[in-house]
C-alpha positions in Angstrom: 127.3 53.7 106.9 126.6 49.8 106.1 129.6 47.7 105.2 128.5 47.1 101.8 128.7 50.9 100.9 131.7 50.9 103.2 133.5 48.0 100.8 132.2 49.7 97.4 133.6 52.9 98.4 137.1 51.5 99.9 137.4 48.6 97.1 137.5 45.6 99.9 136.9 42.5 98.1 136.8 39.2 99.7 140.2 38.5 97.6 141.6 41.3 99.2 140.9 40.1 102.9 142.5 36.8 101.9 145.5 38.4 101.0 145.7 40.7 103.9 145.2 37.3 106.4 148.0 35.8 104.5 150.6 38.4 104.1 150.0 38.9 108.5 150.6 35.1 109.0 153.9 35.9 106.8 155.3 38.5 108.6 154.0 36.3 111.8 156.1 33.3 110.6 159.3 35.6 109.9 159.6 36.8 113.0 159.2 33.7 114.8 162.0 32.2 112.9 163.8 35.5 113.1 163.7 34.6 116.9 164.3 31.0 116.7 167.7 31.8 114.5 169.0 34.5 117.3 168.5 32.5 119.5 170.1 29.7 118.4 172.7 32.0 117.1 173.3 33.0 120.9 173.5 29.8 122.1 176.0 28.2 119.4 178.3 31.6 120.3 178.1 31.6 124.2 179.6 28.0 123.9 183.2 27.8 125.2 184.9 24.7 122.8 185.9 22.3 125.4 189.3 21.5 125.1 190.2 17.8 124.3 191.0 16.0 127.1 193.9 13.5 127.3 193.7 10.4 130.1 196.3 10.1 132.4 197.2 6.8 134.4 197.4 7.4 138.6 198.0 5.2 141.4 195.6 5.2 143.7 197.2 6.4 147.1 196.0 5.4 150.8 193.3 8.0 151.5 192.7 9.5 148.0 188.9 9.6 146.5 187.7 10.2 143.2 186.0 13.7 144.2 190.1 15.0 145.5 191.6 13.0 142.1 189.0 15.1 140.1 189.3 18.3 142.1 193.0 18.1 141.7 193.1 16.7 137.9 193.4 21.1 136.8 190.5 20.9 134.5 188.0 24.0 134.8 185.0 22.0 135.3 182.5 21.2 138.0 184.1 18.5 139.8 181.1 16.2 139.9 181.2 16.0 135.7 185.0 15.1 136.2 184.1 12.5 138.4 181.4 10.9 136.4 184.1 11.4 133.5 186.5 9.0 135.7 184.0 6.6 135.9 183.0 6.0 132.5 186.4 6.1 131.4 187.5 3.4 133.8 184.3 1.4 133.6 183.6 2.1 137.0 180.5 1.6 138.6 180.6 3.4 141.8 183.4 5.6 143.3 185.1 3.2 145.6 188.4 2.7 144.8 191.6 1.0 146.5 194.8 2.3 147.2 197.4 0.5 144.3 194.4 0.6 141.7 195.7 2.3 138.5 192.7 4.5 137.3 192.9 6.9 134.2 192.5 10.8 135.4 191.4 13.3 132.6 193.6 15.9 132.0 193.7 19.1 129.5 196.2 18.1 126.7 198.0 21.2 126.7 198.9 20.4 130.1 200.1 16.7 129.4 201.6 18.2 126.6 203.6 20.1 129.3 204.4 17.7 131.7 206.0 15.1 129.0 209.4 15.3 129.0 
């Protein structure tokens, strides 16, 4: 069997073809989007909201660092983003720091909330 008796017999036009290559790339382009949307759908709902932080003014003490003022400041991150935190905030530009400096520690405000008086 030839194609041309093949297309006669099945009614395959060249219109139809067309029309079959275009409703594919369609269906194609939903379901990349489809994708794209759960996925960004995933991401936006594995987010934890970061609480707002609140700055706290410390004395520096004889044998303190930033890393043990960061470690000890109670917020649940990785200490190294608290430390680079610390020294944006103060306008720092490397972690030395001197004991009577006065440097501004980031702090959850729920808990400055609890320690005012």
């Amino acid at each position: 069997m030839s194609i041309h008796s093949y297309r006669s017999q099945h009614q395959i036009t060249y219109g139809y073809i067309k029309e079959l290559r275009l409703n594919r790339l369609v269906v194609g382009a939903l379901i990349v989007l489809t994708f794209i949307l759960a996925m960004r759908y995933a991401l936006v709902v594995n987010q934890v909201p970061e609480e707002p932080l609140m700055y706290q003014p410390t004395v520096v003490q004889s044998g303190d660092s930033l890393w043990d003022l960061a470690a000890n400041s109670g917020l649940d991150q990785d200490t190294r983003d608290v430390v680079f935190q610390i020294m944006q905030y103060n306008s720092l530009a490397d972690t030395t720091i001197v004991p009577g400096q006065v440097i501004y520690i980031p702090v959850s405000s729920t808990s400055f909330a609890n320690e005012m008086p």
